[in-house]
C-alpha positions as CSV (number, residue, x, y, z in Angstrom):
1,X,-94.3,61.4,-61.7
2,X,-96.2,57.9,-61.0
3,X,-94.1,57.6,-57.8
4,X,-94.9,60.7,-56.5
5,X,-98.8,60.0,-57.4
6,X,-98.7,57.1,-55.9
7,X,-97.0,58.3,-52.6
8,X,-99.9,61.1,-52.7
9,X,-102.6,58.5,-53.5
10,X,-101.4,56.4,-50.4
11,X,-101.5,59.5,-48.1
12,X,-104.8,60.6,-49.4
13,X,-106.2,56.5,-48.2
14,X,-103.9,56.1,-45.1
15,X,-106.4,59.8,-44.2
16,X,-109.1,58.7,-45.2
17,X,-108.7,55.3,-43.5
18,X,-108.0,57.2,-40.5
19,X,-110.9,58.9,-40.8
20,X,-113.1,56.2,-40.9
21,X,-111.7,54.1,-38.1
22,X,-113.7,55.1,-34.3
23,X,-112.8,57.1,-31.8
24,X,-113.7,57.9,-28.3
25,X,-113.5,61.0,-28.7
26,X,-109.7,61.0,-28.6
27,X,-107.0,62.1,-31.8
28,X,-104.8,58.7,-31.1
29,X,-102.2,60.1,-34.1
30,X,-101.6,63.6,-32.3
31,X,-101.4,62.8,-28.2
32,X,-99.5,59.5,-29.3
33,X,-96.9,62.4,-31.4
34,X,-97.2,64.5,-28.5
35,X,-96.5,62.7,-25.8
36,X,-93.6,60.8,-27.7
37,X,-92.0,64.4,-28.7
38,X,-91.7,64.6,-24.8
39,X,-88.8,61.9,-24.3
40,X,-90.0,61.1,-20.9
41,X,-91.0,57.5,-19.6
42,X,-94.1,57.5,-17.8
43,X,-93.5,55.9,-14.4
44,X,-95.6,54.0,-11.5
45,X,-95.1,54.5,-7.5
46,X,-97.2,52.2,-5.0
47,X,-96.9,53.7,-1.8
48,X,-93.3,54.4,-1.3
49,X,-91.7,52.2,-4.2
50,X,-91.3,52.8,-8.1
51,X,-92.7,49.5,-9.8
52,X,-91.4,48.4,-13.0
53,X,-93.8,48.7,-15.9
54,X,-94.3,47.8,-19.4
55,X,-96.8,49.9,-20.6
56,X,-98.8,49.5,-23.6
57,X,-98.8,51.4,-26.9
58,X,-102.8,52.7,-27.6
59,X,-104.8,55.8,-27.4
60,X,-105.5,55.3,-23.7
61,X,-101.5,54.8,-22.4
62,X,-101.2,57.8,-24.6
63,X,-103.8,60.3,-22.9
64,X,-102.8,59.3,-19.5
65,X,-99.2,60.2,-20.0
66,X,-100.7,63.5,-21.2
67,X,-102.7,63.7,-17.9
68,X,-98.8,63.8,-16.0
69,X,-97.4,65.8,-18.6
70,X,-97.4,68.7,-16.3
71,X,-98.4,66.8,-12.6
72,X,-98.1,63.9,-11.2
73,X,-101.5,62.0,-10.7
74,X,-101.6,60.2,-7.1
75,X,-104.5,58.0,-7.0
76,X,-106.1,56.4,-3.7
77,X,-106.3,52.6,-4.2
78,X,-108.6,50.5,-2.3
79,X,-108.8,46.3,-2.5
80,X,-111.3,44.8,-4.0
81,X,-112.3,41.2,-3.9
82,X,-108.9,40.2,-2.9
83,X,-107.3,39.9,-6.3
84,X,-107.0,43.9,-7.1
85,X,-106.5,47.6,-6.1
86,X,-108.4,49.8,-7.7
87,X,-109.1,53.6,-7.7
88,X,-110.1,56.3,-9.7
89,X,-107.8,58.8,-12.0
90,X,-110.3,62.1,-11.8
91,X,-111.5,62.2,-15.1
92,X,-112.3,59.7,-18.4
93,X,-110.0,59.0,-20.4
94,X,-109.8,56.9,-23.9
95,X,-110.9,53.6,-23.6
96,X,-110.9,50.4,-26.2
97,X,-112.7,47.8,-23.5
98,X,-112.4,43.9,-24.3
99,X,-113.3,40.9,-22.9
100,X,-110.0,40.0,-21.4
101,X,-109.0,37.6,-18.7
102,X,-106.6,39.7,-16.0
103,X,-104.0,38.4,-14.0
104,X,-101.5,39.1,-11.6
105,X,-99.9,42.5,-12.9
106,X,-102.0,43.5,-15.4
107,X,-102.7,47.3,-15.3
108,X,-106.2,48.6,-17.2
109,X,-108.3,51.5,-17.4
110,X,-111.8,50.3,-16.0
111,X,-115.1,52.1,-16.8
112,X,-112.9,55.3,-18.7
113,X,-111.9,56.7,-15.2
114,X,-110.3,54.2,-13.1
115,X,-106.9,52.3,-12.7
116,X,-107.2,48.5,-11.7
117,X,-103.8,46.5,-10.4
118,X,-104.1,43.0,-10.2
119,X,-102.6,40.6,-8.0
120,X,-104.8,37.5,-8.9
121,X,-107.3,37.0,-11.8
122,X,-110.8,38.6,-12.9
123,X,-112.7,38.5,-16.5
124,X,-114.4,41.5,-17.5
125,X,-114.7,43.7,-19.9
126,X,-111.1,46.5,-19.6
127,X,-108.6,48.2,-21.7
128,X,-104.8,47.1,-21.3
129,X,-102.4,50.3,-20.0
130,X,-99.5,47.8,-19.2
131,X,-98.3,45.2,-17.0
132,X,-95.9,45.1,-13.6
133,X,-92.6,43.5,-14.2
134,X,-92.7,41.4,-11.0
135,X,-93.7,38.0,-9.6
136,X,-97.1,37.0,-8.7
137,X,-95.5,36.8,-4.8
138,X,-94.2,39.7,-4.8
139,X,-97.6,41.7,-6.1
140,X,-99.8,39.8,-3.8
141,X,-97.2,41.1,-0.7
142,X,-97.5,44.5,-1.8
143,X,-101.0,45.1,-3.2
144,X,-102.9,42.5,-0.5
145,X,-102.6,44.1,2.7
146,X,-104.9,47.3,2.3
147,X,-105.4,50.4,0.4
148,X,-103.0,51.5,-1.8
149,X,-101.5,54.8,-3.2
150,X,-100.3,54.9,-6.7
151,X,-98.6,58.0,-8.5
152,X,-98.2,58.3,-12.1
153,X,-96.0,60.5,-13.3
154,X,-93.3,61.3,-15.8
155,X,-89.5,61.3,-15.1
């Protein structure tokens, strides 16, 4: 009997902590169950080639993998101060922005709407989405000689 009250009590505060805890607007519990009930890696495609990722866990990750549930989501990249590509995704989405020092690879979710790739380095204020499994070299080659276009999608 005190196990079970105690396995209710600790629901009841895990809720209720829950509860408490901010939000943007998004359920982080049910998209993240959602989109994990799928079984499908979300994937990354600049220009013509897939690019390794290693996405991150959070409520943002977790809404834009929603977003390709159904569709891909191509977005039109352009370069920006010669360390990044960025473009937007069509709508906002979750965002948990820090003070964070980027560098080459990171992926974040800019302003709630837009996808930044970095080939150098930039502080500002973003959300992590993940980070491209491949040399600094090999980033700046692909991302530094004009606009981009990325697809998201699900395989």
């Amino acid at each position: 009997m005190r196990a079970r009250i105690a396995i209710i009590f600790s629901i009841v505060i895990m809720a209720a902590l829950t509860g408490c805890a901010g939000s943007s607007g998004a359920d982080y519990t049910q998209i993240t169950q959602d989109v994990e009930q799928t079984g499908r890696d979300m994937k990354l495609r600049i220009d013509d080639t897939e690019i390794p990722v290693s996405w991150e866990k959070n409520a943002s990750v977790s809404e834009l993998k929603s977003l390709v549930e159904n569709e891909p989501i191509t977005i039109q990249m352009s370069m920006y101060g010669d360390f990044e590509q960025v473009g937007p995704i069509g709508q906002s989405i979750t965002s948990n922005d820090k003070q964070i020092t980027a560098k080459a690879g990171d992926i974040v979710l800019y302003s709630g709407d837009q996808i930044v790739i970095f080939y150098g380095t930039n502080s500002w204020n973003y959300t992590m989405l993940g980070h491209v499994d491949m040399t600094e070299d090999e980033l700046t080659e692909l991302l530094s000689n004009g606009d981009v276009k990325v697809m998201v999608y699900l395989n």
